[in-house]
DRENPA-3360 file (N, C-alpha, C; in nm, 2 decimals, always signed):
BEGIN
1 = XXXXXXXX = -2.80/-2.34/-0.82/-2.93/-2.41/-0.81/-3.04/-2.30/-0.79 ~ -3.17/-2.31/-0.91/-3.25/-2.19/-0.83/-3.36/-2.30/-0.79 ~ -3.47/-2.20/-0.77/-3.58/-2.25/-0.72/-3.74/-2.24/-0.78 ~ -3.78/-2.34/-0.76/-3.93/-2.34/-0.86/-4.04/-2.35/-0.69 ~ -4.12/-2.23/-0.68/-4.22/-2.19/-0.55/-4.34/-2.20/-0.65 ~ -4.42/-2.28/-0.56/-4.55/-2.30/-0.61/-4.67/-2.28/-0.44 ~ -4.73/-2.19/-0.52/-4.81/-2.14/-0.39/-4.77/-2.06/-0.33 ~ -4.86/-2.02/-0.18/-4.77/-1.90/-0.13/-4.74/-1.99/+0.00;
9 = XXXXXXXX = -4.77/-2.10/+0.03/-4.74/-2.23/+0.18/-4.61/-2.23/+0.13 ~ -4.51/-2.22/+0.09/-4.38/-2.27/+0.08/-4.34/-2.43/-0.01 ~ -4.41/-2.45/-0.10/-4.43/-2.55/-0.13/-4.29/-2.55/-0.27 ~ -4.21/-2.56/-0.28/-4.06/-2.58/-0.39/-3.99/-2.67/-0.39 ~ -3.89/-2.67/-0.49/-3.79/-2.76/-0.48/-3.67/-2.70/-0.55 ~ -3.57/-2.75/-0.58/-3.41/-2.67/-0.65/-3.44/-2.76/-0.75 ~ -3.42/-2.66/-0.86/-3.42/-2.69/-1.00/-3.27/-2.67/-1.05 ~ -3.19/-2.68/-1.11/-3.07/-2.63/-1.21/-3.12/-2.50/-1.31;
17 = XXXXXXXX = -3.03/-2.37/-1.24/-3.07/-2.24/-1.31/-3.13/-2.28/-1.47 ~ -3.02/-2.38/-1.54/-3.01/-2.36/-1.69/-3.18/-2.47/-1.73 ~ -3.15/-2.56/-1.63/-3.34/-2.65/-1.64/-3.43/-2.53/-1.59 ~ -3.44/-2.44/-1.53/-3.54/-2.37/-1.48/-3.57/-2.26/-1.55 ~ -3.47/-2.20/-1.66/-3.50/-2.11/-1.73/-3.62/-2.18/-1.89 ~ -3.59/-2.29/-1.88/-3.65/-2.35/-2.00/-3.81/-2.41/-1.92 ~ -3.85/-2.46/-1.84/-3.97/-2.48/-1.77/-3.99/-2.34/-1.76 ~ -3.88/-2.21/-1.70/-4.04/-2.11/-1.73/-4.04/-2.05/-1.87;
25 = XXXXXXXX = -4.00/-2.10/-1.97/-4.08/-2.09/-2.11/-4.18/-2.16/-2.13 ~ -4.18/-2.30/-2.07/-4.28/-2.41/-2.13/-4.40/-2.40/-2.02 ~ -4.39/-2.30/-1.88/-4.52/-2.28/-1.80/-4.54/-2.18/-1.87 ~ -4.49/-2.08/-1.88/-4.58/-1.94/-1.93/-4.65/-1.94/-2.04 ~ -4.58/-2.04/-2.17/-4.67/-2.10/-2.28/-4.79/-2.14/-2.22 ~ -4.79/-2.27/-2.13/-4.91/-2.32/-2.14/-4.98/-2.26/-2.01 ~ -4.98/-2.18/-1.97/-5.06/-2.13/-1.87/-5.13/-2.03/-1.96 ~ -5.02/-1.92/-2.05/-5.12/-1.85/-2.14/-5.20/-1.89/-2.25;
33 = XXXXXXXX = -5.19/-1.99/-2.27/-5.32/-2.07/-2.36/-5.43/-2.13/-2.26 ~ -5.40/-2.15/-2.15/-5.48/-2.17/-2.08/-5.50/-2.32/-2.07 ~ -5.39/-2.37/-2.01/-5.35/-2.57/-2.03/-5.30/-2.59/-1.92 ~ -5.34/-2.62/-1.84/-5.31/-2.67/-1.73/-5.27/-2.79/-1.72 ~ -5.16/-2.85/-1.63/-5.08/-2.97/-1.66/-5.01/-2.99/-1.56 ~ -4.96/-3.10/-1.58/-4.92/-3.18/-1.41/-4.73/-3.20/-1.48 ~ -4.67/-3.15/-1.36/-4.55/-3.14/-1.32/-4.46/-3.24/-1.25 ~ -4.38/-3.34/-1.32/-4.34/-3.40/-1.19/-4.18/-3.35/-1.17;
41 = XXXXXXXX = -4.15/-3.39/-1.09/-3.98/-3.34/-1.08/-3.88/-3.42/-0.94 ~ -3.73/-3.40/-0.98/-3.70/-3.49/-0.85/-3.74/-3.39/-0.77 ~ -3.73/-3.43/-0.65/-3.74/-3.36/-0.54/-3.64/-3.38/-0.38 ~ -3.51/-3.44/-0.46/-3.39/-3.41/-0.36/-3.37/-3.61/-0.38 ~ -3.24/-3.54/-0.27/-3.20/-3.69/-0.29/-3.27/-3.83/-0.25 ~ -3.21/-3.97/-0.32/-3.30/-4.08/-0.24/-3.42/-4.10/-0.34 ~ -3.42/-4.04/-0.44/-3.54/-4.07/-0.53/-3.67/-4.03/-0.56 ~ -3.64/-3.92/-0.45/-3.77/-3.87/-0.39/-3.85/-3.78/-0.52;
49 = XXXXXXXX = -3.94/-3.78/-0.59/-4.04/-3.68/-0.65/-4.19/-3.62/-0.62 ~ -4.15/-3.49/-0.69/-4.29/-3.43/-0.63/-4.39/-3.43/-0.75 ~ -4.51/-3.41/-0.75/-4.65/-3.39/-0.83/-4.70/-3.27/-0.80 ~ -4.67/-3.13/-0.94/-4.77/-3.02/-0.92/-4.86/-3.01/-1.04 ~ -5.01/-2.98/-0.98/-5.12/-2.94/-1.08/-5.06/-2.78/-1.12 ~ -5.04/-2.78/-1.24/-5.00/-2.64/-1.27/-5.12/-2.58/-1.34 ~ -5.18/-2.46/-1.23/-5.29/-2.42/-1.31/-5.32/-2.25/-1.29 ~ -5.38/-2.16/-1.38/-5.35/-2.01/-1.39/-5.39/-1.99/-1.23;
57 = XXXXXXXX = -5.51/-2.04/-1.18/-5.47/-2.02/-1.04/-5.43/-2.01/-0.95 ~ -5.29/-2.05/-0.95/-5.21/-2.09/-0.83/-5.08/-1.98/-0.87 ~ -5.04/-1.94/-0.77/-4.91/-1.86/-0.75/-4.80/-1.96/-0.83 ~ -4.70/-1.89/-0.92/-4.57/-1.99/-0.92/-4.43/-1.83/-0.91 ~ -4.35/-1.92/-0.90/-4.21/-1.82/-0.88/-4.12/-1.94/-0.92 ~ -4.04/-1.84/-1.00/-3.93/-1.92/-1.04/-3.81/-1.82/-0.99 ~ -3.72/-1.85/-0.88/-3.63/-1.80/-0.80/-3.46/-1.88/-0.87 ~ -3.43/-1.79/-0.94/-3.27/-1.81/-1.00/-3.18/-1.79/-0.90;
65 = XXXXXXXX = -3.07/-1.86/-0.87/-2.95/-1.81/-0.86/-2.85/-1.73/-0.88 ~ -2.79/-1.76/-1.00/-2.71/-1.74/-1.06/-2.77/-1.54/-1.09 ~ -2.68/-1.47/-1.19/-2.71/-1.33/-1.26/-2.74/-1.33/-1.42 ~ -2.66/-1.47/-1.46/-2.67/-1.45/-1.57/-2.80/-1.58/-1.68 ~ -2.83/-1.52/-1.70/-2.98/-1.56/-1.81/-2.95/-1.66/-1.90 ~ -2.95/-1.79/-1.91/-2.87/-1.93/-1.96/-2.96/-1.89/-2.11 ~ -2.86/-1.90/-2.19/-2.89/-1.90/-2.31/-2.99/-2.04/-2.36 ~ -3.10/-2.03/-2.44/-3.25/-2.06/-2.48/-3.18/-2.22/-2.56;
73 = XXXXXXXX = -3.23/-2.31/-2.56/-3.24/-2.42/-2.65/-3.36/-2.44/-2.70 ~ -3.41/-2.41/-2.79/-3.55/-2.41/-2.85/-3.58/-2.52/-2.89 ~ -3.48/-2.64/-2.87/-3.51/-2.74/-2.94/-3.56/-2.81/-2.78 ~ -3.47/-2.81/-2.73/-3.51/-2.83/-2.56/-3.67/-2.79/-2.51 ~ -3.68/-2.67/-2.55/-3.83/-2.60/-2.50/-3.95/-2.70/-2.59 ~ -3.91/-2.73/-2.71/-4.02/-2.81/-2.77/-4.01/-2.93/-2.69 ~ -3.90/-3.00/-2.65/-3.90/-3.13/-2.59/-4.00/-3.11/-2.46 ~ -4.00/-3.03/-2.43/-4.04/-3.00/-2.27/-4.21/-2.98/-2.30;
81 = XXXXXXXX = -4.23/-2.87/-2.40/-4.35/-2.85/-2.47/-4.42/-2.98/-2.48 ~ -4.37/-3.04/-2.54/-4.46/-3.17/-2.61/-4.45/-3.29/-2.44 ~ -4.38/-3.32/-2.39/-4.38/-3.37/-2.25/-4.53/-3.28/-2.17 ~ -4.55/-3.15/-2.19/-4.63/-3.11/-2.09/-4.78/-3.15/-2.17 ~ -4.79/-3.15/-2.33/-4.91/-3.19/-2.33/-4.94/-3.35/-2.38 ~ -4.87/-3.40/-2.29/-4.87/-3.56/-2.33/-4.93/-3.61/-2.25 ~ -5.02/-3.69/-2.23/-5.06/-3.80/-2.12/-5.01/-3.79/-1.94 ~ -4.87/-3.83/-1.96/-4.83/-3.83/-1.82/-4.76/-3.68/-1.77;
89 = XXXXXXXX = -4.81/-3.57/-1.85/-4.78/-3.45/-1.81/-4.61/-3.41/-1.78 ~ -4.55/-3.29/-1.71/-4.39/-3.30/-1.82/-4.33/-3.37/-1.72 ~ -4.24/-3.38/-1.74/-4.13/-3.44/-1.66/-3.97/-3.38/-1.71 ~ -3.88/-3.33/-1.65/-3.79/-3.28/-1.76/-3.68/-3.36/-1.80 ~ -3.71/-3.37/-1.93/-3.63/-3.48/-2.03/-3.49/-3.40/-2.06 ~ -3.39/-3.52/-2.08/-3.25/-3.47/-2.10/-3.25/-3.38/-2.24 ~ -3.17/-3.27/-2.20/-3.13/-3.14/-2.28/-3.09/-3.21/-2.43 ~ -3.17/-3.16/-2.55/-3.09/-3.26/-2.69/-2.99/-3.17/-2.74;
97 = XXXXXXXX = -2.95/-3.17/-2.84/-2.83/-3.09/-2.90/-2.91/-3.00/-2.98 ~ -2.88/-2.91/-2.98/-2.97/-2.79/-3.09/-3.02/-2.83/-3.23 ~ -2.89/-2.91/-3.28/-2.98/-2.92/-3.45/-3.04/-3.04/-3.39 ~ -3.05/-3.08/-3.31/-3.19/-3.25/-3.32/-3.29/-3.20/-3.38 ~ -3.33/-3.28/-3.42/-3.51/-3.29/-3.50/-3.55/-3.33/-3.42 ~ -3.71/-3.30/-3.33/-3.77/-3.37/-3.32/-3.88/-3.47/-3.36 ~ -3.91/-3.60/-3.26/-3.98/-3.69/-3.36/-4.13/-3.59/-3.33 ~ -4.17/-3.68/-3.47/-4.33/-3.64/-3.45/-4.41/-3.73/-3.40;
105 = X = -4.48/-3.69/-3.31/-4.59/-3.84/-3.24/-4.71/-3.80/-3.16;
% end
């Protein structure tokens, strides 16, 4: 399990190394276009979730566990992509199989 730190207050939660390598594709995308967007995520057990404003001003860290670098699902990163500029901002949607198509909407 790594970790996603937002801020410099201690403010994180445990992500899954192989979910956390694909959020930091789909933040550094849209932070470098300059898109700011709302994050939600579980945030442990019991149901609990958190709400981050993800914006170029704020400190983020993405803290891995593991050594080895989870190989990319680019189909996955578009799923995540299009969640982050949608209405209710991303949420991370279940991993699809590589050849899926995405819908268009």
């Amino acid at each position: 399990m790594g970790r996603f730190i937002y801020d410099t207050v201690g403010n994180s939660v445990e992500v899954e190394d192989r979910t956390l390598a694909h959020l930091r594709i789909v933040f550094m995308n849209k932070l470098r276009r300059g898109e700011p967007f709302m994050f939600d995520v579980d945030a442990g057990p019991g149901g609990d979730r958190r709400s981050f404003w993800i914006h170029p001003s704020v400190p983020l860290q993405f803290s891995f566990h593991g050594s080895r670098t989870p190989r990319i699902n680019r189909v996955w990163v578009e799923a995540l992509m299009q969640a982050a500029s949608g209405p209710n901002g991303l949420t991370v949607v279940p991993e699809p199989r590589e050849d899926a198509v995405l819908e268009e909407g």
